[in-house]
N, C-alpha and C positions, 0 to 999 in steps of 0.2 A: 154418959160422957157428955159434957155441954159442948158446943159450936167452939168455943173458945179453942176447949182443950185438941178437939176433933182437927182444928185447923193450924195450928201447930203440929198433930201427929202429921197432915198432910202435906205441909213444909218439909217435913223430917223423909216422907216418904219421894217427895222429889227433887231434894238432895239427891235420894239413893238413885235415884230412874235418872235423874243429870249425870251419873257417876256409870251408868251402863251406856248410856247415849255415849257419853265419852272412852268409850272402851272398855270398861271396868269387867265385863264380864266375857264369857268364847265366846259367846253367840254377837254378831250386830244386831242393832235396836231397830226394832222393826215397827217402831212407833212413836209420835211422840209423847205419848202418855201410855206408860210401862210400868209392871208391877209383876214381879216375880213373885209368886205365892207359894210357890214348892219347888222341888230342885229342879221337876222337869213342866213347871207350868205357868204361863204367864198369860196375864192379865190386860187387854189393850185394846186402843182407840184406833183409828185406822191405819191397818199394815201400809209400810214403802214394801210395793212389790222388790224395788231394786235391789233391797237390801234382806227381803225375804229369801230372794234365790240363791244366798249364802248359805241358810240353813241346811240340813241334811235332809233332801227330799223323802228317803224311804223313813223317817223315822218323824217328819213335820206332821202335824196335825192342826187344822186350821176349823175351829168353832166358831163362827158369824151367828152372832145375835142381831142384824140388822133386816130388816125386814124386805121383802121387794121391792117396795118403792123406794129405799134405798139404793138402788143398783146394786143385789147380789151376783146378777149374771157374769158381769163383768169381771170381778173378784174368781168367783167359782170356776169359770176359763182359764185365769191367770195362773192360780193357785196349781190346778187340776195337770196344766201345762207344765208347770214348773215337777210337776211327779209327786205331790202335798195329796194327802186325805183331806176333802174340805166338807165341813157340814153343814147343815142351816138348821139353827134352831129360833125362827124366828121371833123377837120378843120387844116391847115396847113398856115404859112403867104403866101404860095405861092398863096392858092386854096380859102383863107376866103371871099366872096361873099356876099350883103347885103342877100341873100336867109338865108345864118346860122346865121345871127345876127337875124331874125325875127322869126325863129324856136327856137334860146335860150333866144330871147325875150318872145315869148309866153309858154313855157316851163317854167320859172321864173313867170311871170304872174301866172302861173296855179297852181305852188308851192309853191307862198310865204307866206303860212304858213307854210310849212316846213322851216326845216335845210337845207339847198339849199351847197351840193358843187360842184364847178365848178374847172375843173382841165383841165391837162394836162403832159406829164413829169417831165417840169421845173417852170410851174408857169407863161409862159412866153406866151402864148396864152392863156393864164387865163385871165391874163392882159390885152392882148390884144381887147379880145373881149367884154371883160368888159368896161372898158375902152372905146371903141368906140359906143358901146351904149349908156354910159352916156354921149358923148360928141353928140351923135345925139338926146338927147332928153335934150341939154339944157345944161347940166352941164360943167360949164369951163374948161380950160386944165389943170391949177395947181392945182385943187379939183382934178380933174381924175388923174393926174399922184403920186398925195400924197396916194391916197387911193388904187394903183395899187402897191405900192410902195415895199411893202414884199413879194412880187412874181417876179417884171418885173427888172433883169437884164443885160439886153440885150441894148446899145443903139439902136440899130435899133427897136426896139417895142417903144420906145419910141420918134423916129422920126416918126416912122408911125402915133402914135397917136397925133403929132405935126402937121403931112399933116395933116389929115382928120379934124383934128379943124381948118385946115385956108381951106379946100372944105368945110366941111359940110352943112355951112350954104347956100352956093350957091347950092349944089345938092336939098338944098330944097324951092328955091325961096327964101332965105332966112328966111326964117321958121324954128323952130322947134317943133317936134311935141310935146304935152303936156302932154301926156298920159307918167305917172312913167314906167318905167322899171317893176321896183321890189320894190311893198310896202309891206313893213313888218306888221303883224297886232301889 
């Protein structure tokens, strides 16, 4: 998929994240760059606690991909406080490792009956790691770049996830594995 087309899917995609912001969905926006990727899972740049404490705390699950030096403490209090499961899987495009895609693979696994959100400051390693799980377990690159679409504006996250769909299949013999990511019940 060229830049071109990728940035029009990304227009497309926040229409849709404008259209949640504006009530469009139960839940309030708990971000300004939002991307719903499964019924009970979204995609985002950094939570409004205010609007957080809306959710349903026994069933909120908060994924932080930011790293320390980002202030997680403060989040991890807030979250924690408000009655939210929060986790840290800290990651950076420099540092991201198949080791943290199989820790927020099994993590998602283990909460997909929650509200699952996975974040980061800008949305844009939201993206990223999303996005390269479903291209390692199958899913096409223009499904993955549509669905990453109201978080990742960054061309480089979206070159990244251009390489790893023309390696991935080779990293795995050409195989992909079968096992979902994240099924929603």
């Amino acid at each position: 998929m060229t830049i071109r087309l990728w940035r029009a899917s990304m227009l497309a995609g926040l229409v849709v994240a404008n259209l949640v912001l504006a009530g469009g969905a139960d839940l309030p926006a708990i971000s300004k760059y939002l991307s719903q990727v499964e019924p009970r899972l979204w995609l985002a740049g950094s939570l409004d606690m205010n609007t957080l404490r809306h959710w349903d705390p026994a069933s909120t699950v908060v994924i932080d991909l930011r790293t320390e030096d980002e202030g997680i403490a403060k989040e991890r209090a807030q979250v924690q406080a408000l009655g939210m499961a929060y986790y840290s899987v800290p990651v950076t495009g420099a540092t991201l490792v198949d080791a943290d895609l199989h820790r927020l693979a099994e993590l998602l696994r283990e909460r997909s009956a929650d509200s699952v959100i996975v974040h980061c400051v800008s949305g844009n390693r939201a993206g990223l790691v999303w996005g390269a799980l479903q291209l390692d377990h199958g899913q096409d690159l223009p499904a993955v770049l549509h669905a990453v679409s109201g978080v990742v504006t960054k061309d480089t996250i979206v070159q990244a996830l251009e390489e790893r769909a023309a390696v991935e299949p080779a990293r795995n013999g050409g195989q992909r594995p079968a096992t979902p990511v994240f099924v929603s019940p």
